[in-house]
C-alpha positions as CSV (number, residue, x, y, z in Angstrom):
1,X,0.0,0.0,0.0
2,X,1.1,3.3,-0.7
3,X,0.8,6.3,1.8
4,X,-2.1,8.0,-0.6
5,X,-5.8,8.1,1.3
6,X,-8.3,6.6,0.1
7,X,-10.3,10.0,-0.6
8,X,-7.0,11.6,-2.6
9,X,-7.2,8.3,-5.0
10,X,-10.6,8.6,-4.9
11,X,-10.8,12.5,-5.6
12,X,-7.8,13.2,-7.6
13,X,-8.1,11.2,-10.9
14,X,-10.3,10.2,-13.2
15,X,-12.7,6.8,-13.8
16,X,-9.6,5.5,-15.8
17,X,-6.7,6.4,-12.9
18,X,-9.0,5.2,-10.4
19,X,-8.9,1.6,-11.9
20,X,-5.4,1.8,-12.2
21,X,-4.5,2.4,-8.7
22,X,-6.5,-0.4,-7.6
23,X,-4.9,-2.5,-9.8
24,X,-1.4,-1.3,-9.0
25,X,-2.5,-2.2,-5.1
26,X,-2.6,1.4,-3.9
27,X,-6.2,1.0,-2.6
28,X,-8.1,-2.3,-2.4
29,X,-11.5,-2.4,-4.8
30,X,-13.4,-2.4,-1.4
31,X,-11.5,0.1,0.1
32,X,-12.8,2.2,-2.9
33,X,-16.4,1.0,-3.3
34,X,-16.7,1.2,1.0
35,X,-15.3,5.1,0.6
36,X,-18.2,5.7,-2.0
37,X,-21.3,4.2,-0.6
38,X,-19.6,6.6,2.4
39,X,-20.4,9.4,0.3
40,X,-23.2,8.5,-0.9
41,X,-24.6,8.3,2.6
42,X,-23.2,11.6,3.5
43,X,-23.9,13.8,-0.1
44,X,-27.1,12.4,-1.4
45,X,-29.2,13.5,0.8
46,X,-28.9,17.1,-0.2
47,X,-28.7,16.8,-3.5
48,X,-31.6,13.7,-4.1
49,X,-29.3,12.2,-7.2
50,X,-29.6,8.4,-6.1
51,X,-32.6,6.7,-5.4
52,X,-32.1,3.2,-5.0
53,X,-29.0,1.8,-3.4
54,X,-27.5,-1.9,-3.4
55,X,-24.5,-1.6,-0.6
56,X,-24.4,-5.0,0.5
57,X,-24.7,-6.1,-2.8
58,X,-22.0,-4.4,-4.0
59,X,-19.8,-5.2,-0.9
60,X,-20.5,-8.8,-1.2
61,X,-19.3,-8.8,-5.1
62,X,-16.0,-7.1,-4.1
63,X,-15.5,-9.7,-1.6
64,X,-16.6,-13.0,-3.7
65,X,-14.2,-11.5,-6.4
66,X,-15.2,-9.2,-9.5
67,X,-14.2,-9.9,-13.1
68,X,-10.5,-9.1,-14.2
69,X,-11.6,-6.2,-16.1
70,X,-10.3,-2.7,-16.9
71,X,-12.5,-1.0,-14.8
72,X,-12.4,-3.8,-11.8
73,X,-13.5,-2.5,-8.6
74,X,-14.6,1.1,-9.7
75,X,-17.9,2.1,-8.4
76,X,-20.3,2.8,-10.8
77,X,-24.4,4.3,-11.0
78,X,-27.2,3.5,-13.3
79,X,-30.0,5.8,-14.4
80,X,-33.8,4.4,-13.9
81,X,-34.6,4.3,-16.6
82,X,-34.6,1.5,-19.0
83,X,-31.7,0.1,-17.6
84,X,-32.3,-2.7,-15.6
85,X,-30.6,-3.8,-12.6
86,X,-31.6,-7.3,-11.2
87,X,-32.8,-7.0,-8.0
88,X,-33.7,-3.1,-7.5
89,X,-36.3,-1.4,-9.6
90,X,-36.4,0.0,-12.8
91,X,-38.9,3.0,-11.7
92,X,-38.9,5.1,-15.0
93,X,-38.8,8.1,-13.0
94,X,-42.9,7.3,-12.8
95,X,-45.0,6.4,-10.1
96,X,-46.6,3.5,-12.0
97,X,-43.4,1.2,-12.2
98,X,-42.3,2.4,-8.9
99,X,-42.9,-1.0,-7.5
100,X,-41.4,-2.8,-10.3
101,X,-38.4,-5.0,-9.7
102,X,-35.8,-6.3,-12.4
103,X,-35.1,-10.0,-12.7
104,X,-32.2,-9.6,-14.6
105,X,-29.5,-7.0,-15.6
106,X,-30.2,-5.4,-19.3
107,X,-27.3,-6.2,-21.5
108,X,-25.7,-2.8,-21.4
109,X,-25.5,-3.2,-17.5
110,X,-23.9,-7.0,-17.9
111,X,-20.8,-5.2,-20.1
112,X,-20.4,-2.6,-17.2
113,X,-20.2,-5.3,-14.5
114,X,-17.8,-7.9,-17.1
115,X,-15.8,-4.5,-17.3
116,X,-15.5,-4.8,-13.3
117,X,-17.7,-2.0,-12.7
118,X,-19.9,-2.4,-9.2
119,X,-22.7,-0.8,-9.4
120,X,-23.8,1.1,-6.1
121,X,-27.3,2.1,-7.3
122,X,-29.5,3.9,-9.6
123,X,-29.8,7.2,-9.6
124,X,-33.1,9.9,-10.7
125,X,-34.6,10.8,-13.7
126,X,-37.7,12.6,-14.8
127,X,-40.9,10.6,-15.5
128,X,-40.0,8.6,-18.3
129,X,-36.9,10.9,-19.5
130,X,-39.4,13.2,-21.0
131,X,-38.0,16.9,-19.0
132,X,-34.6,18.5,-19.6
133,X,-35.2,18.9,-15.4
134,X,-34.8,16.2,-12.9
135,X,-38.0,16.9,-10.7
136,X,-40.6,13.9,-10.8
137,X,-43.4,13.5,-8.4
138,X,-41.9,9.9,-7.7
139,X,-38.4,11.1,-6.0
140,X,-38.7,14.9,-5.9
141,X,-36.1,17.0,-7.4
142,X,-32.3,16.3,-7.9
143,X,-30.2,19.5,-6.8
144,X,-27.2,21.0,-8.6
145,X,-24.2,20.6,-5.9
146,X,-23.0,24.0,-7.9
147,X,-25.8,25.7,-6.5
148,X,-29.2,23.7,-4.6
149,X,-31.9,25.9,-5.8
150,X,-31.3,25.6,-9.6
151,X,-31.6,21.9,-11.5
152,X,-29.1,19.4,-12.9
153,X,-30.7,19.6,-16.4
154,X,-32.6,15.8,-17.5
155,X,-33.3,13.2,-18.5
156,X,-29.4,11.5,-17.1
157,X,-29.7,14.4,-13.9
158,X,-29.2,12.3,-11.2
159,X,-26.2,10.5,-12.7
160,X,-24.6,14.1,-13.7
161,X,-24.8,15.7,-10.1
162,X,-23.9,12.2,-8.2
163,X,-20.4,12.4,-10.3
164,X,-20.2,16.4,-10.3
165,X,-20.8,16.1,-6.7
166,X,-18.2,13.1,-6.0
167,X,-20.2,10.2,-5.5
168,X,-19.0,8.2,-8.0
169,X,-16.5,9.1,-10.8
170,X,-18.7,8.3,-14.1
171,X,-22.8,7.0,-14.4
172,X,-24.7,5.7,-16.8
173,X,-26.6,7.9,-19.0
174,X,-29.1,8.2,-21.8
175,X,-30.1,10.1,-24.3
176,X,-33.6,10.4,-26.7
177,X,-33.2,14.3,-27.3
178,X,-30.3,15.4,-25.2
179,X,-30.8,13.7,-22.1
180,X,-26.9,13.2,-22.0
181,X,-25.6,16.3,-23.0
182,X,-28.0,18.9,-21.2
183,X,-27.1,17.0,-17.6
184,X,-23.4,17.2,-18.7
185,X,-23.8,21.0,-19.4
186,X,-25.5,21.9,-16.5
187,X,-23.1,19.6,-14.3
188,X,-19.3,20.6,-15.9
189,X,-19.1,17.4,-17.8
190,X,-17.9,15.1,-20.6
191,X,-21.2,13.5,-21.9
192,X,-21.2,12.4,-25.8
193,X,-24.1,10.4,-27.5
194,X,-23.1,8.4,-29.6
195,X,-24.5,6.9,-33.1
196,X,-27.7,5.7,-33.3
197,X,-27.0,1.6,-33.4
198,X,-23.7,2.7,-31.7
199,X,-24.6,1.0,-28.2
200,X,-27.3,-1.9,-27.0
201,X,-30.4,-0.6,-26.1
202,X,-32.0,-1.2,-23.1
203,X,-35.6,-1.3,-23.9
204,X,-37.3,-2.3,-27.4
205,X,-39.4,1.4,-26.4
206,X,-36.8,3.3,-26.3
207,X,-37.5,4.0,-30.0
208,X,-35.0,4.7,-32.8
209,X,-33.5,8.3,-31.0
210,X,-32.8,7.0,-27.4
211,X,-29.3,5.9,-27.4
212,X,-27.2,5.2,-23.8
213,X,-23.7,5.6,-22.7
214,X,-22.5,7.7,-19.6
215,X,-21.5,11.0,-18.4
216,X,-17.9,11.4,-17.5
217,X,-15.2,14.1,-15.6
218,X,-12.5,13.4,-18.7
219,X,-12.7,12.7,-22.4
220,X,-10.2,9.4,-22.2
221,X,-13.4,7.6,-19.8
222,X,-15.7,8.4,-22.5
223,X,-13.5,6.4,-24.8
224,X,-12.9,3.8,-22.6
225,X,-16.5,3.6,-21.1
226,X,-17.4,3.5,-25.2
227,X,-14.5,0.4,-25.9
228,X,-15.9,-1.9,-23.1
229,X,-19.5,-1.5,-23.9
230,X,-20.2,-0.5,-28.0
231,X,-21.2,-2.4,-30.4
232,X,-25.4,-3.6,-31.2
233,X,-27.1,-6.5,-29.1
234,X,-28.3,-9.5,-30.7
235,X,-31.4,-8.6,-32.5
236,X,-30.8,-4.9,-32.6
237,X,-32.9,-3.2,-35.6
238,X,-29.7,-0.6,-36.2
239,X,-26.5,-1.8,-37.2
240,X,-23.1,0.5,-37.4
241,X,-19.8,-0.4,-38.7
242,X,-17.2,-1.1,-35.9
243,X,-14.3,1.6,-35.6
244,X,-11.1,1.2,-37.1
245,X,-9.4,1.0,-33.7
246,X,-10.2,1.2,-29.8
247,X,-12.0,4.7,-28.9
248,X,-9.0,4.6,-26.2
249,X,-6.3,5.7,-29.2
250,X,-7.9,8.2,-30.4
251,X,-7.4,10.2,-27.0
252,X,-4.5,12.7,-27.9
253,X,-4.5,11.4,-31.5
254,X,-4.0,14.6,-34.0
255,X,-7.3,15.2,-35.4
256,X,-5.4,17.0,-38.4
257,X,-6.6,20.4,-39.7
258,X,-10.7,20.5,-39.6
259,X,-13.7,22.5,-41.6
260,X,-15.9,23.4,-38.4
261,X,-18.9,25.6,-38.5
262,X,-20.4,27.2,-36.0
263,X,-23.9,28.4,-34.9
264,X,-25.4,30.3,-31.9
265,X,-28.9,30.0,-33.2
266,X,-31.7,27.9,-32.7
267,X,-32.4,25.5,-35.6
268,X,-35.5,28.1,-36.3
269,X,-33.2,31.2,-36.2
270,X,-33.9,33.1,-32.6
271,X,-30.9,33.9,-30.9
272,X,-29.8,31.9,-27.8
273,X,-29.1,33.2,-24.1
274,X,-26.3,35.5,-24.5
275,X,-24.3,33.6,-21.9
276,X,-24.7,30.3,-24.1
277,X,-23.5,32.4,-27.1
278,X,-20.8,33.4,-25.4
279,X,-19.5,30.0,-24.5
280,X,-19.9,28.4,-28.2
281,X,-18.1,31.5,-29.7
282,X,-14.9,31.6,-27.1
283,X,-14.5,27.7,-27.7
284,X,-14.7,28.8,-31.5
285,X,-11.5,30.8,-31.3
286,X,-9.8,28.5,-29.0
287,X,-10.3,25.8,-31.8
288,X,-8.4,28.5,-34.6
289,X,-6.0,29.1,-32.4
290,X,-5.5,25.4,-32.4
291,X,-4.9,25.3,-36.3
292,X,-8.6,24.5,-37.0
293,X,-11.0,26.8,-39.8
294,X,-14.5,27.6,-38.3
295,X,-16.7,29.4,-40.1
296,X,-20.7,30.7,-39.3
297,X,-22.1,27.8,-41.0
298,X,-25.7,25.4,-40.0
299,X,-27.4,22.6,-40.8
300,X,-30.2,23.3,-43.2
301,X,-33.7,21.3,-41.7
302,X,-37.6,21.9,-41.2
303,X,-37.2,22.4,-37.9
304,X,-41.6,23.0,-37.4
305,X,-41.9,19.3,-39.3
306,X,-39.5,17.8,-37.2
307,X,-41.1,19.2,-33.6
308,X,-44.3,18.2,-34.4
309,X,-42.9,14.7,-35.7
310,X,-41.0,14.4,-32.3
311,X,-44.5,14.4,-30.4
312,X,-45.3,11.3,-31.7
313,X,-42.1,9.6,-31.5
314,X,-41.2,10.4,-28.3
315,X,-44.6,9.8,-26.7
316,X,-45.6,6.5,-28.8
317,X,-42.7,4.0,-27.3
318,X,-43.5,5.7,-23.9
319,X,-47.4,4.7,-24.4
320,X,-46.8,1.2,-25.7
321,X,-45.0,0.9,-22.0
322,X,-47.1,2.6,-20.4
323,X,-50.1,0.2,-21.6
324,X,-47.7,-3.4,-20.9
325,X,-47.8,-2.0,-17.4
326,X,-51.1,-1.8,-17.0
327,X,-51.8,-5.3,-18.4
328,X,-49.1,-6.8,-16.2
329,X,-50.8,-5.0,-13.5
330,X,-54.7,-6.3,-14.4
331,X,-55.9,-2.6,-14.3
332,X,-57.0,0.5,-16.2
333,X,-55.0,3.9,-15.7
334,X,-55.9,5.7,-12.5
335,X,-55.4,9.3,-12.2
336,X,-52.2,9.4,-10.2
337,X,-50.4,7.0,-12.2
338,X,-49.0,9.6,-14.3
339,X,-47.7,13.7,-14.1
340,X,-49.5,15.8,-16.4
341,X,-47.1,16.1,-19.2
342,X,-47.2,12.6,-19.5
343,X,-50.6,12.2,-18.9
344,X,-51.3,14.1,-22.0
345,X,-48.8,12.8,-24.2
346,X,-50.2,8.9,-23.6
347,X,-53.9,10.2,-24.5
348,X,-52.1,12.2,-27.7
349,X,-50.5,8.8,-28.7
350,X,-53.8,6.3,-27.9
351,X,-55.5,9.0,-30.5
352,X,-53.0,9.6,-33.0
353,X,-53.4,7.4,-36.1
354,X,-50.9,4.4,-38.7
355,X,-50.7,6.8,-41.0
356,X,-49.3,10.0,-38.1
357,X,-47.1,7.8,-36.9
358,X,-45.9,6.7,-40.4
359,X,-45.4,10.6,-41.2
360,X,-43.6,11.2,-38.3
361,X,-40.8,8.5,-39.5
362,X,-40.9,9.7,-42.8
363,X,-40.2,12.9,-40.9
364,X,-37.2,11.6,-39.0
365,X,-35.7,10.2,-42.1
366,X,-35.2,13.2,-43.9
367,X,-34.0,15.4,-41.2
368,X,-31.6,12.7,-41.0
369,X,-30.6,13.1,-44.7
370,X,-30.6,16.7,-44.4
371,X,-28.4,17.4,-40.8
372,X,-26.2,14.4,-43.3
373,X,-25.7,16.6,-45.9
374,X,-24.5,18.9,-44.0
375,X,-21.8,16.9,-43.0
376,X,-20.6,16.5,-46.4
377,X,-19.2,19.8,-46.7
378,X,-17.8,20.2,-42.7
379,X,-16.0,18.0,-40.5
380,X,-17.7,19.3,-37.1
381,X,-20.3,21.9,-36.1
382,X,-19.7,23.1,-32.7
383,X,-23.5,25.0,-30.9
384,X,-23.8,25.8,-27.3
385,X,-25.4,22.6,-25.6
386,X,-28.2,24.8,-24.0
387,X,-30.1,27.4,-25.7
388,X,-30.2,28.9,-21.9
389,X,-28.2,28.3,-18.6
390,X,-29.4,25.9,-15.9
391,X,-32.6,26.9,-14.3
392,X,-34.1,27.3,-11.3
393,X,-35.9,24.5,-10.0
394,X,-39.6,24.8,-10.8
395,X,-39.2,26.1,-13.8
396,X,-39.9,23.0,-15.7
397,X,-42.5,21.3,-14.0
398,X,-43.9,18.6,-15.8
399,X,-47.2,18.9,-13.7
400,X,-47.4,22.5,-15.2
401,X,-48.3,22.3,-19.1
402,X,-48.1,26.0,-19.5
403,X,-44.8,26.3,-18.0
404,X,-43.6,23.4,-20.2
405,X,-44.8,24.3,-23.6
406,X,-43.4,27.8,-22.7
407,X,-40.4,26.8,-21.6
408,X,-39.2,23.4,-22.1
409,X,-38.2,23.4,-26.0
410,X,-35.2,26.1,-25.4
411,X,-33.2,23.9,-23.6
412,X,-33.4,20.3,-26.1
413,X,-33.9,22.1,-29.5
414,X,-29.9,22.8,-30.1
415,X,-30.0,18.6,-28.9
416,X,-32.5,17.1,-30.0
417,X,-31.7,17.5,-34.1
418,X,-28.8,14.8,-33.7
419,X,-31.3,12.5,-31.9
420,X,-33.3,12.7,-35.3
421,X,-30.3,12.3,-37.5
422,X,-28.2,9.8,-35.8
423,X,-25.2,11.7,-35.2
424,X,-22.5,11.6,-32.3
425,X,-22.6,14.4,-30.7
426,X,-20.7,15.5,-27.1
427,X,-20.7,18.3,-24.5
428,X,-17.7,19.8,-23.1
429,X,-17.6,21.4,-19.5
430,X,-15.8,24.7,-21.5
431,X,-17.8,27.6,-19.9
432,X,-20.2,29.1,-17.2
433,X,-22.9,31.3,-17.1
434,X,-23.6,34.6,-15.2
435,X,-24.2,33.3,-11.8
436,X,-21.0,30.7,-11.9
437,X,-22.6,27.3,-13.1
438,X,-21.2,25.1,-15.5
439,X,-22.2,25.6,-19.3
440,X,-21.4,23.0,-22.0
441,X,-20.1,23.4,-25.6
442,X,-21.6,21.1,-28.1
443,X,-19.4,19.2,-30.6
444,X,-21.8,17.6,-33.3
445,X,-19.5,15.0,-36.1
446,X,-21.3,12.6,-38.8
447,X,-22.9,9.5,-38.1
448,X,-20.4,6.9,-36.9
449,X,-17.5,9.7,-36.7
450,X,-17.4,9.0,-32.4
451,X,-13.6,8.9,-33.0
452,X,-13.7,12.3,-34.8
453,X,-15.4,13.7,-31.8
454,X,-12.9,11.9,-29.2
455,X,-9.9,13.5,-31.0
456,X,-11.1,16.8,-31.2
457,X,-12.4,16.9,-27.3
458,X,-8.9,15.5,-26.2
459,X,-7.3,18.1,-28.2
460,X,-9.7,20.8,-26.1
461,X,-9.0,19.3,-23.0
462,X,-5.0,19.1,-23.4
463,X,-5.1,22.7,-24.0
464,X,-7.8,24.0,-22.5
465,X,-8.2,21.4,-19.5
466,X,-11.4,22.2,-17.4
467,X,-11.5,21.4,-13.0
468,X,-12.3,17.6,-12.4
469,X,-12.8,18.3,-8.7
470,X,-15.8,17.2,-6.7
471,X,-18.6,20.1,-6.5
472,X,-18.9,19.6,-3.0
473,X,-19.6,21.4,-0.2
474,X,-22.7,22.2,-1.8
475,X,-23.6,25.3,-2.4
476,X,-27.2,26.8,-0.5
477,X,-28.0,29.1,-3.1
């Protein structure tokens, strides 16, 4: 043993050098996962990010032995939602599966634990994924370490603030319109989606958008997160050619010279907050100054067609699941099953006709041609992640229609495009808004260019590196 603490192992590296020490003896794997479930105890509380935990679980598979793989022994969290986790509940962030209980681990979850990952617990998520705010009825709210009255962004929040607030040193995420990227702005962290058919899908209703992977402190446990978990399930309706070599090399590999464009507009053409702005445009010149040509350049879509296409394909695998439940369960739906927003997107779906939800796939298919084309002509287009900071809590209240039809589409609609299309996209902890929080720059390559993306971050990160430490204590306001 060395004469490092536990907590300075724990704190001052990465998911990657956190592996690495336990596997070079200076901590023991349950040393590690003991310190963890420690701070889980002690941080969650205020902040609300984990609701389910597994301790003895997890103790007991450090001590019958975990598999010899890269990640062996570092704790690890899973969303609720899709993801399931034998033995603890896959609640979907909704008070009708609260009571629902895995059998088995989902085969993205069985990669994380072969990759020696022990999973701790799952942590909160909006009803169903469907709020860019962590705040359902079913947990409460999840709290931004950074500051306890504002959010932690949705659908992955309570994965992004238990690893912004030191609980854990990567989670689980997922993403149908942003749901990995938002959290990863609002939380000052690395969160890329990848591909569509990139990664295994948890649920068959997740629907052709929804793709999962994590949200990370550095670039290089993106790529290694991606090498021990990519590549299609059995069965999987998407397919994607395999990359040319592990994600894991292309960390610090020279991305060459590259066309970027740049836009600080929504897809419609209003402007974005001013502080978002800012944060696309700075990173902007710090990539010319790293040898790169960026121009004022955007994809070219129907952004009206594609909104009102995403109410049905959002809603529709979200009412199929909905409707299993209820037959599993023997009953009809009863008024408090659901939160409003979701309450009126099921009804929306059991109305909506073969032929609406045929138009909205012929809808997604050509935005995904034309965001493609665009990628024809550049290598990159970098946005702001938000199209405003972090807000307060309340804000978006999925209980309140008005306050979500007002409010909720600024903070997915710079996202959600790349769900449509397909394409990787990530979010890079490289600025902060007025009051202090974290605010994310969003780097968007063609479909299957994840390696693109992992060069270009690393090269941000070299030069530009951003803090990895723990937001913690939390801040009251």
């Amino acid at each position: 043993m060395s004469g490092k603490s536990v907590e300075s192992v724990f704190d001052g590296q990465d998911m990657t050098g956190l592996a690495a020490s336990i596997r070079d003896g200076e901590v023991s794997a349950r040393e590690v996962v003991e310190f963890a479930l420690g701070r889980l105890a002690e941080r969650n509380p205020a902040i609300n990010a984990v609701v389910s935990e597994r301790a003895e679980q997890a103790l007991a598979e450090v001590d019958a032995g975990l598999p010899d793989g890269p990640l062996r022994g570092v704790p690890f969290l899973i969303k609720d939602l899709h993801a399931d986790v034998a033995g603890l509940p896959t609640s979907n962030g909704s008070r009708l599966f609260a009571d629902r209980v895995a059998e088995q681990d989902t085969e993205l979850v069985a990669r994380y634990r072969r990759a020696g990952l022990v999973i701790i617990g799952k942590t909160n998520t909006p009803e169903f994924g469907q709020n860019a705010s962590t705040e359902p009825v079913l947990f409460g709210p999840t709290r931004n370490p950074r500051r306890l009255t504002h959010g932690v962004g949705g659908s992955s929040g309570g994965s992004a603030a238990a690893v912004a607030a030191g609980i854990a040193p990567a989670a689980h995420a997922s993403d149908g319109g942003g749901s990995i990227r938002i959290p990863a702005s609002a939380n000052g962290l690395v969160g890329l989606k990848p591909s569509r058919g990139r990664m295994p899908s948890g649920s068959p209703l997740a629907g052709p958008m929804s793709v999962e992977h994590a949200v990370t402190r550095s670039v290089r446990d993106t790529a290694l997160l991606l090498d021990l978990t990519a590549g299609p399930a059995v069965g999987a309706p998407f397919g994607i050619a395999p990359p040319a070599r592990p994600y894991v090399d292309e960390v610090g590999a020279d991305p060459g010279t590259l066309r970027i464009g740049i836009t600080t507009t929504m897809p419609g053409g209003e402007p974005v907050h001013p502080d978002c702005a800012a944060v696309a445009s700075e990173v902007g010149v710090l990539l010319e100054k790293l040898g790169h040509h960026v121009e004022t350049a955007a994809p070219v879509f129907h952004p009206e067609a594609l909104g009102a296409a995403m109410q049905y394909l959002m809603s529709a695998p979200m009412a199929v699941e909905i409707d299993h439940r209820l037959a599993e369960l023997g009953r009809e739906l009863a008024d408090d099953d659901l939160e409003t927003m979701a309450r009126v997107q099921y009804e929306r779906c059991k109305s909506a006709s073969v032929t609406d939800l045929s138009a909205a796939y012929s809808a997604l298919e050509l935005t995904a041609r034309e965001i493609g084309r665009y990628f024809t002509e550049y290598d990159l287009l970098l946005t702001p992640t938000l199209g405003a900071p972090t807000p307060e809590l309340g804000l978006l209240d999925a209980m309140n229609l008005e306050a979500m039809w007002q409010h909720a589409g600024t903070y997915g609609a710079l996202t959600s495009p790349f769900n449509s299309g397909g394409q990787p996209a990530i979010s890079l902890p490289l600025g902060k808004d007025s009051i202090g929080l974290p605010l994310g720059a969003q780097l968007v390559a063609a479909h299957g260019r994840e390696d693109l993306l992992i060069r270009i971050a690393s090269q941000l990160e070299a030069a530009y590196p951003w803090s990895t430490a723990a937001a913690w204590p939390a801040v009251a306001g």
